[in-house]
Structure formats: C-alpha cells, structure tokens
Residue frames as a rotation matrix with the C-alpha (Angstrom) as fourth column:
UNK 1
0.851 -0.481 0.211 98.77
-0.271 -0.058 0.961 111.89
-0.450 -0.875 -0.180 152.75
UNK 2
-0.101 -0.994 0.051 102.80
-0.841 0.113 0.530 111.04
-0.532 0.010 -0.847 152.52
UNK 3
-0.326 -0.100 0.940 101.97
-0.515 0.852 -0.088 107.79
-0.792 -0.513 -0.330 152.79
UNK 4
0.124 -0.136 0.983 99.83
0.458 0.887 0.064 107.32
-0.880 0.442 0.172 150.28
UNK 5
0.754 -0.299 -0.585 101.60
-0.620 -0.619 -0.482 109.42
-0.218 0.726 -0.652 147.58
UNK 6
-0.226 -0.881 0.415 104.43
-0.809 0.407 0.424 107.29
-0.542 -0.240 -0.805 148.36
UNK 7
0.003 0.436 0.900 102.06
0.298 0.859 -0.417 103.91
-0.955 0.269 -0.127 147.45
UNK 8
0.682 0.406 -0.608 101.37
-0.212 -0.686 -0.696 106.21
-0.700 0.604 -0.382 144.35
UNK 9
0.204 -0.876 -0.437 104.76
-0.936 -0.306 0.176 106.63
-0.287 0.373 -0.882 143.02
UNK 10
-0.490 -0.458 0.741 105.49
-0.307 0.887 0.345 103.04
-0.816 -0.058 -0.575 143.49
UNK 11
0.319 0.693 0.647 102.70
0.224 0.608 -0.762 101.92
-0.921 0.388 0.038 141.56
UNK 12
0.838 -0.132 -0.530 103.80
-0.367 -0.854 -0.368 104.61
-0.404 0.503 -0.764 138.68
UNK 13
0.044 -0.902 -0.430 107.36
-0.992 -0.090 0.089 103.30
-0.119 0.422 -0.899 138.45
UNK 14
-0.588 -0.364 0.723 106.44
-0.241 0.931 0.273 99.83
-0.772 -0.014 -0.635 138.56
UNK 15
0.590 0.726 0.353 103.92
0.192 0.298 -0.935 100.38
-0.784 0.619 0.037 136.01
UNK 16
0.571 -0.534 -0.623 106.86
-0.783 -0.582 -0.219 102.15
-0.246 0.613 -0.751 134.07
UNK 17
-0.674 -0.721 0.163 109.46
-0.604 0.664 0.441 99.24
-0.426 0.199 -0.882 134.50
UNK 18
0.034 0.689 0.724 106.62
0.417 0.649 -0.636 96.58
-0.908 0.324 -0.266 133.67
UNK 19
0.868 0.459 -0.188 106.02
-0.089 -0.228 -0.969 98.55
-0.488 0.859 -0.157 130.17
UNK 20
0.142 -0.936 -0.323 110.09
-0.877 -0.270 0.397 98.98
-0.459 0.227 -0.859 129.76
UNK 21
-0.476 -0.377 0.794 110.48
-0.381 0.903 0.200 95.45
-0.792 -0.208 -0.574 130.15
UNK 22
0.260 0.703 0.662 107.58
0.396 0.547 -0.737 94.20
-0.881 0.454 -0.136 127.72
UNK 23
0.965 -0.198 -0.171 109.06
-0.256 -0.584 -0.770 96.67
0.053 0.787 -0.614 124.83
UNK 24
0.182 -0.981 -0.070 112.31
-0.939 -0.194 0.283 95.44
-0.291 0.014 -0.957 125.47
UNK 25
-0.454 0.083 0.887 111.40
0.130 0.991 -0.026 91.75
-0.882 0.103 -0.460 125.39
UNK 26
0.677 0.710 0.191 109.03
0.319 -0.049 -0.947 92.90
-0.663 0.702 -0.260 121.81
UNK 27
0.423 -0.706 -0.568 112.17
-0.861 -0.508 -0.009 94.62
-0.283 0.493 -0.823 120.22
UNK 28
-0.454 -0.886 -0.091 114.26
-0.838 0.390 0.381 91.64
-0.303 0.249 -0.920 120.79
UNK 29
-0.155 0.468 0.870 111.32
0.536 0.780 -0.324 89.18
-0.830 0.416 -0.371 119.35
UNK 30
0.704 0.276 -0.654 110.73
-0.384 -0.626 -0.678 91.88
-0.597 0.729 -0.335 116.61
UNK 31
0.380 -0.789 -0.482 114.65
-0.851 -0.502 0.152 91.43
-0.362 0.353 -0.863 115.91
UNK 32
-0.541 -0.158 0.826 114.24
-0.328 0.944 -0.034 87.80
-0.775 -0.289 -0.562 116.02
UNK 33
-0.515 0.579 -0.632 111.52
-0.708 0.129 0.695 87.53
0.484 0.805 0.343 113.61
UNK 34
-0.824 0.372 -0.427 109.26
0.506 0.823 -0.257 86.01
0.256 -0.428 -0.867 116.11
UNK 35
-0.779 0.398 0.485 106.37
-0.232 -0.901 0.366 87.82
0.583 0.172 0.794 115.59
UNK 36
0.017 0.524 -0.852 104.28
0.467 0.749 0.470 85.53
0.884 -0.406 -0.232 117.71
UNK 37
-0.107 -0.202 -0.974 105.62
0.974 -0.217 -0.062 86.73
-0.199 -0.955 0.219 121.06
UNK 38
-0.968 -0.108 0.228 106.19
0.159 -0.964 0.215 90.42
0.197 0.244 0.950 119.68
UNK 39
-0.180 0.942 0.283 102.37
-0.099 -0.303 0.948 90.42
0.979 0.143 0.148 119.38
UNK 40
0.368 0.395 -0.842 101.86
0.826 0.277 0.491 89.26
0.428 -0.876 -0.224 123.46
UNK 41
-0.500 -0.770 -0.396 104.84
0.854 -0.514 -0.077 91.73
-0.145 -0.377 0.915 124.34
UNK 42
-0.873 -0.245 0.422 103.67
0.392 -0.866 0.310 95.08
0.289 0.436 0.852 122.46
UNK 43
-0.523 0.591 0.614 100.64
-0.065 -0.746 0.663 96.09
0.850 0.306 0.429 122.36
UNK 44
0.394 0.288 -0.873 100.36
0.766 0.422 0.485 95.54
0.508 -0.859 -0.054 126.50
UNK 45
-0.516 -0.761 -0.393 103.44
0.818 -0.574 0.036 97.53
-0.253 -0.303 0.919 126.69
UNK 46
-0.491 0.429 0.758 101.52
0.564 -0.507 0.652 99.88
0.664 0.748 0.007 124.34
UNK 47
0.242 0.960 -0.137 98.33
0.548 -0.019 0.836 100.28
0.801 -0.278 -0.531 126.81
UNK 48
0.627 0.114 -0.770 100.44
0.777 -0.159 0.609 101.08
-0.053 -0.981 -0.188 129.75
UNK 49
-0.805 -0.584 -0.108 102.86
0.543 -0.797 0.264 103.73
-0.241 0.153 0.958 128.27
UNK 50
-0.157 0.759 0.632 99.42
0.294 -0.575 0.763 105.53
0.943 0.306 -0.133 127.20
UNK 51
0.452 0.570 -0.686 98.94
0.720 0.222 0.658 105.68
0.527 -0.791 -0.310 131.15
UNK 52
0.218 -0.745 -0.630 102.18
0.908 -0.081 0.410 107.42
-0.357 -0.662 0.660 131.60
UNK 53
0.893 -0.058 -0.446 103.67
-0.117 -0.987 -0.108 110.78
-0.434 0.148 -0.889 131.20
UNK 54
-0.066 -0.977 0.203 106.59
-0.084 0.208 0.974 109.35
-0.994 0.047 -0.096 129.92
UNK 55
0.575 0.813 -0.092 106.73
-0.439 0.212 -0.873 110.24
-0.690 0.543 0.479 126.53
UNK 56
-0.507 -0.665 -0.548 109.81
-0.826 0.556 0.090 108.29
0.245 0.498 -0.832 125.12
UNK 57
-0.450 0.351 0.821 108.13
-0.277 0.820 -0.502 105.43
-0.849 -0.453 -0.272 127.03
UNK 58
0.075 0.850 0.522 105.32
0.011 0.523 -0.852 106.04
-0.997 0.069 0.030 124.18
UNK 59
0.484 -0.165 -0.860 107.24
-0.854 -0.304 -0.422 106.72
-0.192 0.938 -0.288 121.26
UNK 60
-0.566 -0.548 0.615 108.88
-0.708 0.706 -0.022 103.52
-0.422 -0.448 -0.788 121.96
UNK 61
-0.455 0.741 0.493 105.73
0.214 0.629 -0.748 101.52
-0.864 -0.235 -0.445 122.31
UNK 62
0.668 0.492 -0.558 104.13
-0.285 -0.524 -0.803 103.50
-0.687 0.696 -0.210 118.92
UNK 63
0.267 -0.595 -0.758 107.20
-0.954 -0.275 -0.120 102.65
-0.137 0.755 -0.641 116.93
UNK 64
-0.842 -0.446 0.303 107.40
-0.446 0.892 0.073 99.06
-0.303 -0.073 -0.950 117.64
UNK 65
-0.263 0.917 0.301 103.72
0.126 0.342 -0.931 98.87
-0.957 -0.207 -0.206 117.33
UNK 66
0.586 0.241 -0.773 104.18
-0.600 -0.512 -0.615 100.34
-0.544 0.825 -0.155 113.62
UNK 67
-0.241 -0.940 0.242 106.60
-0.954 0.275 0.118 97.87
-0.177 -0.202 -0.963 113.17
UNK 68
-0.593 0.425 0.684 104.46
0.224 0.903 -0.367 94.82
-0.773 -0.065 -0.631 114.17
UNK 69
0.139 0.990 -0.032 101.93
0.095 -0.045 -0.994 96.09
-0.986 0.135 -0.100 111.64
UNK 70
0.021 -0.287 -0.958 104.01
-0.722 -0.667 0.184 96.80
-0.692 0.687 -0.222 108.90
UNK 71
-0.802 -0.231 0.551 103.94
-0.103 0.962 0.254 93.49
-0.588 0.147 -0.795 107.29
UNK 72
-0.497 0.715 0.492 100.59
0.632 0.686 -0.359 93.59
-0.595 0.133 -0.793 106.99
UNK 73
-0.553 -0.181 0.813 100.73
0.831 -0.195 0.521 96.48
0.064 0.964 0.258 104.76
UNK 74
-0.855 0.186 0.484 98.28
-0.311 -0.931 -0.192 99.66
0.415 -0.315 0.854 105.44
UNK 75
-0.210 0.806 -0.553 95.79
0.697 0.520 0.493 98.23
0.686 -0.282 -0.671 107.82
UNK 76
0.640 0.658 0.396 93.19
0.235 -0.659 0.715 100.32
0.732 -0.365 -0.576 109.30
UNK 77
0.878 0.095 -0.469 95.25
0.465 0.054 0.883 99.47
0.110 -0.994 0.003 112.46
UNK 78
0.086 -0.944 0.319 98.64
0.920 0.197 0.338 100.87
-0.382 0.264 0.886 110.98
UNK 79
0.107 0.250 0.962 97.02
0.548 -0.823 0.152 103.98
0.830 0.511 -0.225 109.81
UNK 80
0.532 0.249 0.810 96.36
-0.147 -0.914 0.377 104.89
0.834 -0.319 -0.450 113.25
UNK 81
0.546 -0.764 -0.344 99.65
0.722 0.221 0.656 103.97
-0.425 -0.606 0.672 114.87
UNK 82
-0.308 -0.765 0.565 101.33
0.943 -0.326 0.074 105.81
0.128 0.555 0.822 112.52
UNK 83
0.184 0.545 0.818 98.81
0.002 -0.832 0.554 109.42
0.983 -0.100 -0.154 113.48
UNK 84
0.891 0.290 -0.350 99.62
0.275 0.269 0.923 108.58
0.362 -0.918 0.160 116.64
UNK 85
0.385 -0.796 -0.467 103.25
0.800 0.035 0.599 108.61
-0.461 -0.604 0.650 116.86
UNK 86
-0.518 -0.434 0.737 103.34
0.589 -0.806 -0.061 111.65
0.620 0.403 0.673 114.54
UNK 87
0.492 0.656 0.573 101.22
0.042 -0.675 0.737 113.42
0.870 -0.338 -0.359 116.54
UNK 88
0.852 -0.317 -0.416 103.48
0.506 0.296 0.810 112.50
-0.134 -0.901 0.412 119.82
UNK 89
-0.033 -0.930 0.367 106.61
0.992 0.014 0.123 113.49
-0.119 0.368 0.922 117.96
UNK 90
-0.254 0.048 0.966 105.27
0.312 -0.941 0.129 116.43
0.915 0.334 0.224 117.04
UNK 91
0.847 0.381 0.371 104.35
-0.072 -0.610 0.789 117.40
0.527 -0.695 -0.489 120.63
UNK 92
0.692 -0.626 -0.358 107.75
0.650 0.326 0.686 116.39
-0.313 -0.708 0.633 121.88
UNK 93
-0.533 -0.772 0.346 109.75
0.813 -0.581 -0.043 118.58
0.234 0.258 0.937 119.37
UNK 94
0.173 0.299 0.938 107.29
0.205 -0.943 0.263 121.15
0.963 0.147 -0.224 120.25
UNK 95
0.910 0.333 -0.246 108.27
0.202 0.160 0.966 120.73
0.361 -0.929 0.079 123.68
UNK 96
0.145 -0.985 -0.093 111.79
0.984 0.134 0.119 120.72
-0.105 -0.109 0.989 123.14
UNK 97
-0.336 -0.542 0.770 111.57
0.643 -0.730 -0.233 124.19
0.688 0.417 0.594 121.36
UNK 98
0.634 0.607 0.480 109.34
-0.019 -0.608 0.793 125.89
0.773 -0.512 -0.374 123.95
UNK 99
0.695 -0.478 -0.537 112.08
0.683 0.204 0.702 124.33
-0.225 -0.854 0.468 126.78
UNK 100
0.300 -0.949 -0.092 114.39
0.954 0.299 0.026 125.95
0.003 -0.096 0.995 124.95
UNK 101
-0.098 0.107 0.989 113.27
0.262 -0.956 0.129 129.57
0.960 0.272 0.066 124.47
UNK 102
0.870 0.490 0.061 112.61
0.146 -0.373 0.916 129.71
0.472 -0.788 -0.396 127.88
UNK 103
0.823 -0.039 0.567 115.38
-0.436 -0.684 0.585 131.65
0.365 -0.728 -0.580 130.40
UNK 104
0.739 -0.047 0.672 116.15
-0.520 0.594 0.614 128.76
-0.427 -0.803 0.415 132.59
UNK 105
0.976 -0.074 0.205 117.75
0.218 0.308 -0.926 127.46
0.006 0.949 0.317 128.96
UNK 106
0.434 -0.847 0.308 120.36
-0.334 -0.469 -0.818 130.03
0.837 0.252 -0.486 128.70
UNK 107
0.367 -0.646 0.669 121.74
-0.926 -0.324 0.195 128.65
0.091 -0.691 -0.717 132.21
UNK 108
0.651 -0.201 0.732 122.58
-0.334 0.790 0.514 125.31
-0.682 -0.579 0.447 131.26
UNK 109
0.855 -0.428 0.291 124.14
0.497 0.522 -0.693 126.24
0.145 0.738 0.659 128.82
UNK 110
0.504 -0.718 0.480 126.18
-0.731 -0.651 -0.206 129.01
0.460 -0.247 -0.853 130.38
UNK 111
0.134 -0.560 0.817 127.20
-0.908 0.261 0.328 125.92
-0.398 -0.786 -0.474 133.02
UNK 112
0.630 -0.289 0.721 128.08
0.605 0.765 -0.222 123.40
-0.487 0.576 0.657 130.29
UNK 113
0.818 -0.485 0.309 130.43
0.141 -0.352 -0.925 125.96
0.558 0.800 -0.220 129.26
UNK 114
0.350 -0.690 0.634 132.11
-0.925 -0.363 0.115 126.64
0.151 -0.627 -0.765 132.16
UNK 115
0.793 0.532 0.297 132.00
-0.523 0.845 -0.117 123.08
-0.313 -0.063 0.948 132.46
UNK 116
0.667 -0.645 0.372 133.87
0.637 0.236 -0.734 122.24
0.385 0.727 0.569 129.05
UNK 117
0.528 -0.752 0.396 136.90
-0.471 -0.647 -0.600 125.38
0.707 0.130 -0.695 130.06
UNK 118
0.491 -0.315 0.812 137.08
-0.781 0.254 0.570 123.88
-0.386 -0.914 -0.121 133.67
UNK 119
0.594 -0.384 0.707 137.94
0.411 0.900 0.144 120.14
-0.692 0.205 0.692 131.88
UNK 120
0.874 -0.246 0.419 139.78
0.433 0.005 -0.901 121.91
0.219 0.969 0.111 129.43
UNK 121
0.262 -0.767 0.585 142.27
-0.702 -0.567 -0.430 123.73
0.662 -0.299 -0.687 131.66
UNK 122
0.315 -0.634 0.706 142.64
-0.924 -0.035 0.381 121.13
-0.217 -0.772 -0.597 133.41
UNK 123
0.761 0.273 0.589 143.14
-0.204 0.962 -0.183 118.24
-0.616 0.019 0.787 131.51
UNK 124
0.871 -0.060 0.488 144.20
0.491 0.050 -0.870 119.61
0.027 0.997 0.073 128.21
C-alpha cells in the first residue's frame, strides 16, 4: 500500500542520513588523527551504505575504510577494501558511459546549451 511505501522510504533516507553522518563524523576523526573514534564511525557507516543504492554513499564509506587500514600496511582486510572500491568505481564509470550513449543524453545537453546562449544574451 501508499502507506506503507511511504514507512519504506522513510526508513531508506534515514538509513541514508544515519550512514552520511557516521562518514562525516570518521573523515573529520580520520583528519584529526583520532583513529580511535574513526574505527566506531566507519566501518558502521560502511555496513549501511552496502544496504543502499547509493553508490557515492559507498565509495565514500570504501575510501575512508581504505584509509583506516592503511597504516596497517597490506592487511588481508585492506586487500579487500581496496577490490571493493575498484570494483564499485568501475561499475560507476561504466554507468556513466552507458548514461551517456543513450538518446535521453543528447537532450541535456541540447538544453544546457540553450541554457548557456539564453544567460549569455542576456547578461553578457
């Protein structure tokens, strides 16, 4: 039902902010050199961007997690962060190029041109 799609969504975007937040709060203990807290922060944040379709969410969370591990030099657990977030990366630029061969493509760029003349005749 409406209703609960609606519960759905919520749950989704609060699971989304909740991961934002914990990867923002791990960055700025990363940047700190407080590696304590980084460890509570990340790999939580980690668990729940895997949940999501959001994949900046998990390149984020993969790159901060490679991060925390680097220190400790190639550990088993670093091996497969790092396969991970190539393997993400690589499905995002393949995404990007498939978005862009497609049709639908050529019209945002036709109306980001008209776009740029419209501000340009009238600004410039």
């Amino acid at each position: 039902s409406l209703r609960e799609a609606l519960v759905l969504t919520n749950t989704c975007e609060i699971n989304k902010i909740t991961a934002g937040t914990l990867l923002v709060l791990g960055n700025l203990f990363l940047l700190l050199g407080n590696r304590k807290e980084m460890v509570d922060m990340v790999p939580p944040a980690s668990r729940l961007a895997k949940k999501m379709p959001d994949i900046q969410l998990q390149l984020w969370a993969l790159s901060l997690l490679k991060d925390m591990y680097a220190p400790e030099g190639s550990s088993a657990e670093a091996s497969v962060v790092t396969t991970e977030l190539t393997t993400l990366h690589q499905q995002l630029m393949h995404e990007q190029f498939s978005a862009a061969q497609k049709p639908e493509h050529a019209l945002v760029e036709v109306n980001t041109n008209l776009y740029i003349c419209e501000y340009q005749s009238i600004y410039l």
